[in-house]
RODO-2510 file (C-alpha; in nm, 4 decimals, decimal comma):
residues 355
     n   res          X          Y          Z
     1     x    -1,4294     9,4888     4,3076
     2     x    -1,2962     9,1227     4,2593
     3     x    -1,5654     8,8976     4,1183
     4     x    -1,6267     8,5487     4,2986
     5     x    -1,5562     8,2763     4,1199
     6     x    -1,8728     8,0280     3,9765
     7     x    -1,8776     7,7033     4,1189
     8     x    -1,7922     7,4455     3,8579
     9     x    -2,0727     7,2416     3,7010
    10     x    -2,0619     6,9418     3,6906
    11     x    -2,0536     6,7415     3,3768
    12     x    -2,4183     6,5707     3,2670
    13     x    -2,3858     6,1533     3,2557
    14     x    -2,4717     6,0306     2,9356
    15     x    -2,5490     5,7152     3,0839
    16     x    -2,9303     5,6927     3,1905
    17     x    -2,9576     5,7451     3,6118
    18     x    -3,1185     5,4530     3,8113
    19     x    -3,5097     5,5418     3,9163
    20     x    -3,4772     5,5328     4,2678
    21     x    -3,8723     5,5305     4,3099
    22     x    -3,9167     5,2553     4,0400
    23     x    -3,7657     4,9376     4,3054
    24     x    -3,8238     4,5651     4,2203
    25     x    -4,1587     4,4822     4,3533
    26     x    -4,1571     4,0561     4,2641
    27     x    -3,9583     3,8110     4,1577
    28     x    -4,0318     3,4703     3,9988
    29     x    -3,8640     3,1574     3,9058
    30     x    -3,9185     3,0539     3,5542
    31     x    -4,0592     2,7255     3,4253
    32     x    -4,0489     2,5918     3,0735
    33     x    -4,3281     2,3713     3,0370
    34     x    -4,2116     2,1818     2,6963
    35     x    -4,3604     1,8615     2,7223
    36     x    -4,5542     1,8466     2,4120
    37     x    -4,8624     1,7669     2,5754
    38     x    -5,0877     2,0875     2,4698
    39     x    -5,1066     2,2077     2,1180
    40     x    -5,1612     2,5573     2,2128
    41     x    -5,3377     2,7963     1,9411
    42     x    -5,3845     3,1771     2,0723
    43     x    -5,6966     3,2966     1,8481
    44     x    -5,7199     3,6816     1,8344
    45     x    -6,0436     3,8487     1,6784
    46     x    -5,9088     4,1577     1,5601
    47     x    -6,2942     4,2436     1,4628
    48     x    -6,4895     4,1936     1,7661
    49     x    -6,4437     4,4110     2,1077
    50     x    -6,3104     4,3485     2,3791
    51     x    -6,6216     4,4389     2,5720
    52     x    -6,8159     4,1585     2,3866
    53     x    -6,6242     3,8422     2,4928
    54     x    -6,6954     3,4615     2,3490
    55     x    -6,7884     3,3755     2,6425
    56     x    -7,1324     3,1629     2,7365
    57     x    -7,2198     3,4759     3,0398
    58     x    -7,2221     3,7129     2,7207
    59     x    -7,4414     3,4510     2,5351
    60     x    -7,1796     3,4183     2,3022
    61     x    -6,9935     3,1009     2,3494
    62     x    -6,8814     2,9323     2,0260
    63     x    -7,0791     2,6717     1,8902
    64     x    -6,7846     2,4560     1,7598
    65     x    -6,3976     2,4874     1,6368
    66     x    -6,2713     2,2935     1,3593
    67     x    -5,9773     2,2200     1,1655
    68     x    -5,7928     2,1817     0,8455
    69     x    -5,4577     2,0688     0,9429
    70     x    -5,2972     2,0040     0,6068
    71     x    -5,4530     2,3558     0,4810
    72     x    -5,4136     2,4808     0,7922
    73     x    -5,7063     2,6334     0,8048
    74     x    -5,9508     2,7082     1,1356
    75     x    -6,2783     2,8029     1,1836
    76     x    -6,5316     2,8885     1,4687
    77     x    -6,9212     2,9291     1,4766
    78     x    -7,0388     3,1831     1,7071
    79     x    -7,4227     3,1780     1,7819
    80     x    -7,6292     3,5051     1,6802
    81     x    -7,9102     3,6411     1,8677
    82     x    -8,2032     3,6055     1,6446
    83     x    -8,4578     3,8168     1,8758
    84     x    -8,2627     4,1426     1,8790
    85     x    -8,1494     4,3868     1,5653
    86     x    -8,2053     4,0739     1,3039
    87     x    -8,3211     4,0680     0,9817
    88     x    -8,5079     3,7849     0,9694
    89     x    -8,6112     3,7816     0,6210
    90     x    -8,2605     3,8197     0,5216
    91     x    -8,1942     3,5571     0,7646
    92     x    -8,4440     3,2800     0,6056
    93     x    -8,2458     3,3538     0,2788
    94     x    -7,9004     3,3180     0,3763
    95     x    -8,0070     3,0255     0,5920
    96     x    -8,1580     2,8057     0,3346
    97     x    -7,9105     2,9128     0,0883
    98     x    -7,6225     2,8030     0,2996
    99     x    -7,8283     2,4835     0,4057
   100     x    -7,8866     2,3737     0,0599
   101     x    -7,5318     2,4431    -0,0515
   102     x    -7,3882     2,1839     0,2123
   103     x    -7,6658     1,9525     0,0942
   104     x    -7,5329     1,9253    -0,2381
   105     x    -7,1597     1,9844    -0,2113
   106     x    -7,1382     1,7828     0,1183
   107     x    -6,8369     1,9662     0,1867
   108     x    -6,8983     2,1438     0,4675
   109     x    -6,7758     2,4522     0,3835
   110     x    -6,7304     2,7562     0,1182
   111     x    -6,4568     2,9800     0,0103
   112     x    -6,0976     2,8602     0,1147
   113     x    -6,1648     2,6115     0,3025
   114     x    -6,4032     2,4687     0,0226
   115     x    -6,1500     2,5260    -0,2658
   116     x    -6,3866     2,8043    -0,3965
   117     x    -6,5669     2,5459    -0,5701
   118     x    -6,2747     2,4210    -0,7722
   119     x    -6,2808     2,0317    -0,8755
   120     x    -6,6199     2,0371    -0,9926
   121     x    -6,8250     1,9260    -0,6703
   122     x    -7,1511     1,9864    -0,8665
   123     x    -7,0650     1,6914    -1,1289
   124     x    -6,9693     1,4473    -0,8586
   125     x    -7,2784     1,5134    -0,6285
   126     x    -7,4891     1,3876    -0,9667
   127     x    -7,2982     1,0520    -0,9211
   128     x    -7,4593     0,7794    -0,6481
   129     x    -7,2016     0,8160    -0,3209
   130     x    -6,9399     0,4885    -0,4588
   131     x    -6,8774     0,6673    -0,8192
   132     x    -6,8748     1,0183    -0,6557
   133     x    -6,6315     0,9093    -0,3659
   134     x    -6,4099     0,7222    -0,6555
   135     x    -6,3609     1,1195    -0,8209
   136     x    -6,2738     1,2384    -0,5085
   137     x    -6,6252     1,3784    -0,4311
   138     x    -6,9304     1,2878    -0,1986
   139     x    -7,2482     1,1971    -0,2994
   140     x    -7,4963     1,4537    -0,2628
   141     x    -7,7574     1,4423     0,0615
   142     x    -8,1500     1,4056     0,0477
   143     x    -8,3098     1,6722     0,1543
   144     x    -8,4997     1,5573     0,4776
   145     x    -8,6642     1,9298     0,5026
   146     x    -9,0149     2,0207     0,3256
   147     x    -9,0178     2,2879     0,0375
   148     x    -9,1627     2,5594     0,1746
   149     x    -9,1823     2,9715     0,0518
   150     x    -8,9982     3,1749     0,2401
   151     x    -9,3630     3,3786     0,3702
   152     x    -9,4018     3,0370     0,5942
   153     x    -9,0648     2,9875     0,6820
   154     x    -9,1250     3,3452     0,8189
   155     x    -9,4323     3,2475     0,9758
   156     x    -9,2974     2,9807     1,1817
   157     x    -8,9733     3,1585     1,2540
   158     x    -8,8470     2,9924     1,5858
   159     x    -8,9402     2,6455     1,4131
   160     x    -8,7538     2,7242     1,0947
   161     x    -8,4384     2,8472     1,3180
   162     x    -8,4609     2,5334     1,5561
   163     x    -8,4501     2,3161     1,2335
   164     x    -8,1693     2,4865     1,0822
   165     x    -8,3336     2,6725     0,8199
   166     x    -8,2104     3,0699     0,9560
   167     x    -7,8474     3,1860     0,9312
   168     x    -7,8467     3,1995     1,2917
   169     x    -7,4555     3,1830     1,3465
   170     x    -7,1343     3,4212     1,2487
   171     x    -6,8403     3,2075     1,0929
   172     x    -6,5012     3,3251     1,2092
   173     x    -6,1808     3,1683     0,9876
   174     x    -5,8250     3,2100     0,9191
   175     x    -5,4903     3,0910     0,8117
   176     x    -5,2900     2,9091     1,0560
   177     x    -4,9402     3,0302     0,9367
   178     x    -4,6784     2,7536     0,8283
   179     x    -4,3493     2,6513     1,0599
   180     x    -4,0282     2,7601     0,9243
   181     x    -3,6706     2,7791     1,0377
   182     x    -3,6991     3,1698     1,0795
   183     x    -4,0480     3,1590     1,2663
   184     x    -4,0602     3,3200     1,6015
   185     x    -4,1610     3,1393     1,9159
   186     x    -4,3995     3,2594     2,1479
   187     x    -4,5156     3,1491     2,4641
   188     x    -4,8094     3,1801     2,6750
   189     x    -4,7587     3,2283     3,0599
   190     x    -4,9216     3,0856     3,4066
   191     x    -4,8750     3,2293     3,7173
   192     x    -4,8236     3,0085     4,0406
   193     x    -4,7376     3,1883     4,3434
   194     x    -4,4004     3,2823     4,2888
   195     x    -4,3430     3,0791     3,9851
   196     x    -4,4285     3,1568     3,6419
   197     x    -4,5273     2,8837     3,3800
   198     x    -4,4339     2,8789     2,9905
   199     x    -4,5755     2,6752     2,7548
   200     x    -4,4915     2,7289     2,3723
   201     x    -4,7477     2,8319     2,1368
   202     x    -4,8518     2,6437     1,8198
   203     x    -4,9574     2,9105     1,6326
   204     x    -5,1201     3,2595     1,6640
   205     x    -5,4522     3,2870     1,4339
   206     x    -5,6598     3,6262     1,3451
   207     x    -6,0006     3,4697     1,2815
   208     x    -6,2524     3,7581     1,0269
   209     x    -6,5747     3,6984     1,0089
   210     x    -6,6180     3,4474     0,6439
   211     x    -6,9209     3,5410     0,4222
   212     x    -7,0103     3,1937     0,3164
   213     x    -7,3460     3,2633     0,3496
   214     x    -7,2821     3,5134     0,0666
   215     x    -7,1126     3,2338    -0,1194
   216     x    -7,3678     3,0421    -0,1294
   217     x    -7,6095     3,2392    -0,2398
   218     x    -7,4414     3,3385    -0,5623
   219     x    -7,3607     2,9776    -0,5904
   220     x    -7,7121     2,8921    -0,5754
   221     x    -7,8256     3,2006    -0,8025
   222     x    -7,5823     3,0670    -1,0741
   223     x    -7,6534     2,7795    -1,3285
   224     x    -7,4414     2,4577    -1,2395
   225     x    -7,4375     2,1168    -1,4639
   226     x    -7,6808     2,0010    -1,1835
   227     x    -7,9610     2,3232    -1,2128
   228     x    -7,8884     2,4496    -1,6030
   229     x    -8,1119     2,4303    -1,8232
   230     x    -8,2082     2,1366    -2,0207
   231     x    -8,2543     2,1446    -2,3963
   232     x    -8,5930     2,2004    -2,5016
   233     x    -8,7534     2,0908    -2,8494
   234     x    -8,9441     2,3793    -2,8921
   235     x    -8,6791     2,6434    -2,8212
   236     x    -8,5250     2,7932    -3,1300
   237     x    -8,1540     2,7490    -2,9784
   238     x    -8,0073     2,5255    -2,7410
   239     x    -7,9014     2,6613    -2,4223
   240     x    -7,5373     2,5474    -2,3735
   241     x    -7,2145     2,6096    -2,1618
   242     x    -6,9273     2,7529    -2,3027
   243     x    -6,5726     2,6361    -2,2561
   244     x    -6,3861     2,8703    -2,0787
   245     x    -5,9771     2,8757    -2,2043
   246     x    -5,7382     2,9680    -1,9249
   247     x    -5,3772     3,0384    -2,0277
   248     x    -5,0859     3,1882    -1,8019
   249     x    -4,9613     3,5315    -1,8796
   250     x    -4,6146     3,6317    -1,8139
   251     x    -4,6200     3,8453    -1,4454
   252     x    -4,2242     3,9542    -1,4243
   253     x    -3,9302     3,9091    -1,5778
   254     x    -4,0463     3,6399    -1,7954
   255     x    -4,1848     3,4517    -1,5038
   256     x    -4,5009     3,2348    -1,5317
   257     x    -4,8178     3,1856    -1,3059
   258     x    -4,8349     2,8164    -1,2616
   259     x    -5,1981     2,7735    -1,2372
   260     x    -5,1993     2,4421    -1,2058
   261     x    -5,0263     2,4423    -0,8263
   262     x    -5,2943     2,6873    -0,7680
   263     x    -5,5533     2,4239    -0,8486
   264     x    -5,4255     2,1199    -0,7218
   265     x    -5,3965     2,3436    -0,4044
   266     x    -5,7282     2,4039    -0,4075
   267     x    -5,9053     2,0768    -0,4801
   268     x    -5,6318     1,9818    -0,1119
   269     x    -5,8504     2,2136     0,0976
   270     x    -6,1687     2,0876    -0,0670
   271     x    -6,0926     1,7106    -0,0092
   272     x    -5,9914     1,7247     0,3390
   273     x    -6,1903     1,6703     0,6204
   274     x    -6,2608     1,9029     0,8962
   275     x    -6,1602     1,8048     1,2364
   276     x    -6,4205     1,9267     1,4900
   277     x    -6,3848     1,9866     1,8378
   278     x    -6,6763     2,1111     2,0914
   279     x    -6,5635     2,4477     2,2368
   280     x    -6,5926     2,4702     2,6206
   281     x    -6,5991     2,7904     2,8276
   282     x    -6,3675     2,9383     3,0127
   283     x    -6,5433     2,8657     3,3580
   284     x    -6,6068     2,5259     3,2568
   285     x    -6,4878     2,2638     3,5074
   286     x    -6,3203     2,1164     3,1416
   287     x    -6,1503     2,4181     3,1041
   288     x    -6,0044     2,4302     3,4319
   289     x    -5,8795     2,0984     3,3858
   290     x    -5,6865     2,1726     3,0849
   291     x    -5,5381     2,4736     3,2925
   292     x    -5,3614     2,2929     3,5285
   293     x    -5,1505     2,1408     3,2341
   294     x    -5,0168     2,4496     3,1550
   295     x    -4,8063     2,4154     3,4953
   296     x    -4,4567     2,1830     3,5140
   297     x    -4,5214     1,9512     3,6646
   298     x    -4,2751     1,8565     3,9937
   299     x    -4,1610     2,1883     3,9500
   300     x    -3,9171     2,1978     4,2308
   301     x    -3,7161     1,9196     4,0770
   302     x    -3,6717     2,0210     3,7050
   303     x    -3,3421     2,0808     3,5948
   304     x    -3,2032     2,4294     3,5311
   305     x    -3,1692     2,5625     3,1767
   306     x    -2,8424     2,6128     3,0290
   307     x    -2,7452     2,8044     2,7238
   308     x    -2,5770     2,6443     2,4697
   309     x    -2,4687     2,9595     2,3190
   310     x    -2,2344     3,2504     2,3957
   311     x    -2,2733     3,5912     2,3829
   312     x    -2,1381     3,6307     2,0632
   313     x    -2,3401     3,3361     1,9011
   314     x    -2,6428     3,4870     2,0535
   315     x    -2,6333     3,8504     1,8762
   316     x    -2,4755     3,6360     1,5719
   317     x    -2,8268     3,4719     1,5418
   318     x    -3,0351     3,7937     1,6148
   319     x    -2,8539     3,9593     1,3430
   320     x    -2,8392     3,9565     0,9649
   321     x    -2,4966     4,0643     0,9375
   322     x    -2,2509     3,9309     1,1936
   323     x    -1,9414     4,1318     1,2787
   324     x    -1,5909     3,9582     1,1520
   325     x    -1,3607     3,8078     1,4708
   326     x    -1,1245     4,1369     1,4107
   327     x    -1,3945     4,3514     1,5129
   328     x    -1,5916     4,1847     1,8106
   329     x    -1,5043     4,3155     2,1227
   330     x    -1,3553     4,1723     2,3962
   331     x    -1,6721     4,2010     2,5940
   332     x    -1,8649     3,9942     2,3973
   333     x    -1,7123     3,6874     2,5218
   334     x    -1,7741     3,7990     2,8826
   335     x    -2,1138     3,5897     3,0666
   336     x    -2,3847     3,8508     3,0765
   337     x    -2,3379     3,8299     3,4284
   338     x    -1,9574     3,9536     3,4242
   339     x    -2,0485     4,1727     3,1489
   340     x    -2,2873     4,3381     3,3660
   341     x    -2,0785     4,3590     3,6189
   342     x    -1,7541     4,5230     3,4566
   343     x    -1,9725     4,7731     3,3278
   344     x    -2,0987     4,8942     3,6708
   345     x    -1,7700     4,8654     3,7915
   346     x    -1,6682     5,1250     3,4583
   347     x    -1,9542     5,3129     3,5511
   348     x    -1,8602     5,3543     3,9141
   349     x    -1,5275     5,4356     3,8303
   350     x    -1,5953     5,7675     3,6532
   351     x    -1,8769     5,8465     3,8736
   352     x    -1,6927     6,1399     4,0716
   353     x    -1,6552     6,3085     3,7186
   354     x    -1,9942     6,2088     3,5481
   355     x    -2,2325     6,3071     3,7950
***
């Protein structure tokens, strides 16, 4: 009995089919909004949940932002509740430990942005403010607070927190990362009916929470030229510091740490100023304001953008390696638009025997 023949299969594309239930649902017209009038940071809090935004509805809206720009450093106060899940006694200490440290370093801050402490802030807060100011210090602040025990700051606890004397805030800080050459750029995008908005970003900073109430607390627990002890006749010894020798050790290949760069890095972010900046919420009418700058403005009239490289320059630039003239294809001086379309055409061609 003859045996019908199979119908032939056809050969499987390679190439990936076109979703037919996937169709274009919008299109926009670009706009590059490059006029230099918004220095755009993005801050991301890699620590805190979405679900708890700093916003002033969840009670959370940051106190203040401030700035380092030579250090490039940024920081952001966010309030704490004080009535629920809070240690209060912890709270008193960390408070007036952090109060008193800004007292006599006048700087501000602690940690990085402080130059851990490096320069010697202690011996110029002993000087009167000209003579500190001369070594590159400030002169160290009266306290306008009572001394009081810590059993009647705890008695009066809403007073002591109104007055500044309860760690009643979370410090959020990081590194805003330097420009280079090979930095990418990013953008941040505004919708407008059909038109979509980009303005470059200045940076993108992860803010952690910063432990300078920690900070200064061991600063205060540990004896400085201002708190040491003084020599006393009747002691059998004398109570004095010891100098401390640093030297550099060899790391790698016979290379040296310079610690001086390290230092005179240091004592930068301690002598710099913060700049401070009040932090408005998102709903604010302030905040709207500043929104509408993130839109071109006479939109219909800006010029088109055009490319000032080809093709080939383009994947030159994305690659670290660029492929000699002998071996470029011929494509690769095409428009992405003719490229595109030769390749459909291609793709057409052999369609009867791909699909």
């Amino acid at each position: 009995m003859p045996l019908a023949s199979a119908p032939k299969a056809k050969a499987k594309s390679k190439r990936p089919r076109r979703r037919q239930n996937d169709p274009v649902v919008g299109e926009y017209d670009v706009y590059l909004n490059a006029q230099g009038e918004l220095d755009v940071y993005l801050c991301q809090y890699p620590t805190r949940s979405r679900e708890h935004p700093l916003t002033e509805e969840n009670d959370a809206k940051p106190c203040e932002l401030r700035i380092k720009p030579n250090a490039g450093i940024m920081e952001v106060d966010v309030p704490i509740n004080t009535q629920a899940t809070y240690d209060k006694g912890k709270g008193v200490t960390w408070g007036e430990a952090l109060r008193k440290s800004n007292l006599e370093n006048s700087i501000g801050s602690q940690g990085l942005p402080g130059g851990f402490g490096v320069g010697s802030v202690s011996d110029n807060t002993k000087k009167d403010g000209a003579e500190g100011k001369k070594r590159g210090g400030k002169a160290k602040l009266d306290d306008p607070e009572p001394q009081v025990s810590q059993a009647e700051l705890l008695a009066n606890f809403e007073g002591a927190n109104a007055r500044g004397r309860v760690l009643n805030k979370t410090t959020f800080g990081g590194k805003i990362p330097p420009k280079t050459e090979a930095s990418p750029i990013y953008m941040v995008g505004a919708f407008r009916g059909k038109e979509l908005h980009l303005t470059p970003l200045k940076s993108i900073i992860q803010l952690t929470p910063q432990f300078h109430h920690i900070d200064a607390l061991h600063e205060r627990e540990q004896p400085t030229p201002a708190r040491a002890p003084r020599r006393d006749d009747n002691d059998g010894k004398d109570k004095e510091a010891k100098a401390v020798q640093m030297s550099n050790k060899p790391v790698m290949d016979g290379e040296v740490v310079d610690m001086s760069t390290t230092v005179e890095t240091l004592k930068a972010f301690q002598e710099e100023s913060w700049q401070r900046y009040n932090y408005e919420d998102e709903n604010s009418a302030t905040a709207w304001d500043s929104y509408d700058k993130f839109f071109l403005p006479d939109a219909k009239n800006a010029p088109n953008l055009k490319s000032v490289m080809t093709n080939g320059e383009f994947l030159d630039a994305l690659s670290d390696s660029p492929l000699p003239d002998s071996q470029r294809s011929e494509k690769s001086a095409v428009p992405g638009e003719d490229r595109a379309s030769s390749r459909n055409v291609k793709g057409d061609e052999g369609s009867d025997e791909s699909e």
